[in-house]
C-alpha positions in Angstrom: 54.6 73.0 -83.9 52.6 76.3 -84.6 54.0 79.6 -83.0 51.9 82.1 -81.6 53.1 85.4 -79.8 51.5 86.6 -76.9 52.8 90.2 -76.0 51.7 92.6 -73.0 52.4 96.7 -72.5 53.0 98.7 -69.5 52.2 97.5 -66.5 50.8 94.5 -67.0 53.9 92.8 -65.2 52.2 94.3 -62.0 49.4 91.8 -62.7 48.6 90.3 -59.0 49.5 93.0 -57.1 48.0 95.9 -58.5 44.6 97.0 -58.7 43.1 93.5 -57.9 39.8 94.4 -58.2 40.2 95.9 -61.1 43.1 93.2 -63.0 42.3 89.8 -60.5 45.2 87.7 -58.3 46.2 85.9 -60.6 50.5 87.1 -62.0 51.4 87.8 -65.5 53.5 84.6 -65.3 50.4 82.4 -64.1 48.3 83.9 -66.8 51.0 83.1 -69.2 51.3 79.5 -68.1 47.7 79.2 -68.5 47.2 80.2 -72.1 50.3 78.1 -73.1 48.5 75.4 -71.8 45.3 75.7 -73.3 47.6 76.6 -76.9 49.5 73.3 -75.9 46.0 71.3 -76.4 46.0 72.5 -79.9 49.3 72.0 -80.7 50.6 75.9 -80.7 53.9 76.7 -79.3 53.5 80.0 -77.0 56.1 82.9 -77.0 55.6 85.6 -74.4 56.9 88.8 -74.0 56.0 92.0 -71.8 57.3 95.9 -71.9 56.6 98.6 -70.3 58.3 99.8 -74.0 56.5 101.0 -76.7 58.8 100.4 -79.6 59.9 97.0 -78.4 56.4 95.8 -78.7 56.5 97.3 -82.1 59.7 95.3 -82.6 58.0 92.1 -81.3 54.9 92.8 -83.7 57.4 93.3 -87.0 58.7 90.4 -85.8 55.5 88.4 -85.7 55.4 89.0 -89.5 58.5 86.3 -89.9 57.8 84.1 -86.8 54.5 83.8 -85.9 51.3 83.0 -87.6 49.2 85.1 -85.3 49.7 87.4 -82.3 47.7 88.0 -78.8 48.2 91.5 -77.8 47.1 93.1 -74.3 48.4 96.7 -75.4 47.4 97.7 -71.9 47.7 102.1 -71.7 49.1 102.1 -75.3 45.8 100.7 -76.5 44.4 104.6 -76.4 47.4 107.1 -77.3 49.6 104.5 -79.5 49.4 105.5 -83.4 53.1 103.8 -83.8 51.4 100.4 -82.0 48.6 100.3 -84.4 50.1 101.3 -87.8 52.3 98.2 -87.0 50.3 95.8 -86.3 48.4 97.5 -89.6 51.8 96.6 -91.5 51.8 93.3 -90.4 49.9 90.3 -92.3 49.2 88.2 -89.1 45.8 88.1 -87.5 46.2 90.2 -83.9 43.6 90.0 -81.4 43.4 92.9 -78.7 42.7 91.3 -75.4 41.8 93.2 -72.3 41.2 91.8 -68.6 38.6 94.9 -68.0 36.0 96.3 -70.0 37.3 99.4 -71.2 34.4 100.4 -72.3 33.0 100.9 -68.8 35.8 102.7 -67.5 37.3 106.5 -67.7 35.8 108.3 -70.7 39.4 108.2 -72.0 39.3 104.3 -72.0 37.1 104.1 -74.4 38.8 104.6 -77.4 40.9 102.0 -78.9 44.0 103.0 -81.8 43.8 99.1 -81.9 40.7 97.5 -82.5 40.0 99.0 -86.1 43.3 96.9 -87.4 42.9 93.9 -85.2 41.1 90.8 -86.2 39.0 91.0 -83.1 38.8 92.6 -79.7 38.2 90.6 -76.1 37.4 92.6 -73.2 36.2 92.3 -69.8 36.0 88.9 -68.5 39.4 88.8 -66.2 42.0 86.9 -67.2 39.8 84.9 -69.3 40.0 87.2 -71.8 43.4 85.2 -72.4 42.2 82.3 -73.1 39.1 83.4 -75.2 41.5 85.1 -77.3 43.2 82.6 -77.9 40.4 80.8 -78.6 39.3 83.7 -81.2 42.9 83.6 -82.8 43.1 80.2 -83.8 39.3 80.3 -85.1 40.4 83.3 -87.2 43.4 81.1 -88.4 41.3 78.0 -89.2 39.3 80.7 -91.7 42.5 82.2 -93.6 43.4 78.1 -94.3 40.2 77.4 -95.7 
């Protein structure tokens, strides 16, 4: 079976009980279960992981290169003050999709700017936890075009 990461920075293990307005009831773990499911259907194996760590998820990305043919990455904070986060996934030769739950570019000023997006395949943002599963949706369209 195909293996796909999916990774997720600080705070996101909070999902469900913080800011629900903002982030939605659902937990990390449901969302997780959800997106391996939907992967499942296309015959992808789903790897999680989540820190509150910035250079484990560098770790996990450099690891990607070996493992995984693509990555889903909710860098949550790290997406605007992490240089390290996106010269990895730079480094790396699999396709990584920036998902977010809210639109970040509707938010604080400081929001706005993602070190990620200009070395990720594609960026989802702003539809809940959906975002999951369209990125995951996005990532295995972006595969289909490296095959052919």
């Amino acid at each position: 079976m195909r293996k796909l990461l999916l990774l997720n920075g600080p705070n996101l293990n909070l999902l469900g009980q913080r800011n629900k307005d903002q982030y939605g009831q659902k937990s990390l773990q449901q969302v997780e279960q959800e997106v391996r499911a939907y992967l499942q259907s296309f015959s992808f194996h789903l790897d999680t992981f989540q820190s509150n760590h910035e250079g484990e998820l560098i770790d996990w990305i450099q690891k990607a290169n070996e493992e995984y043919e693509g990555v889903l990455l909710n860098p949550g904070a790290y997406t605007h003050t992490s240089v390290a986060l996106r010269d990895a996934i730079e480094a790396v030769d699999v396709p990584v999709i920036e998902i977010h739950i809210s639109n970040i570019h509707n938010r604080e000023s400081f929001r706005h700017h993602s070190y990620i997006a200009p070395v990720a395949a594609g960026q989802v943002v702003g539809f809940g936890t959906n975002s999951y599963i369209i990125g995951a949706f996005a990532l295995i369209e972006s595969l289909k075009e490296r095959e052919s």
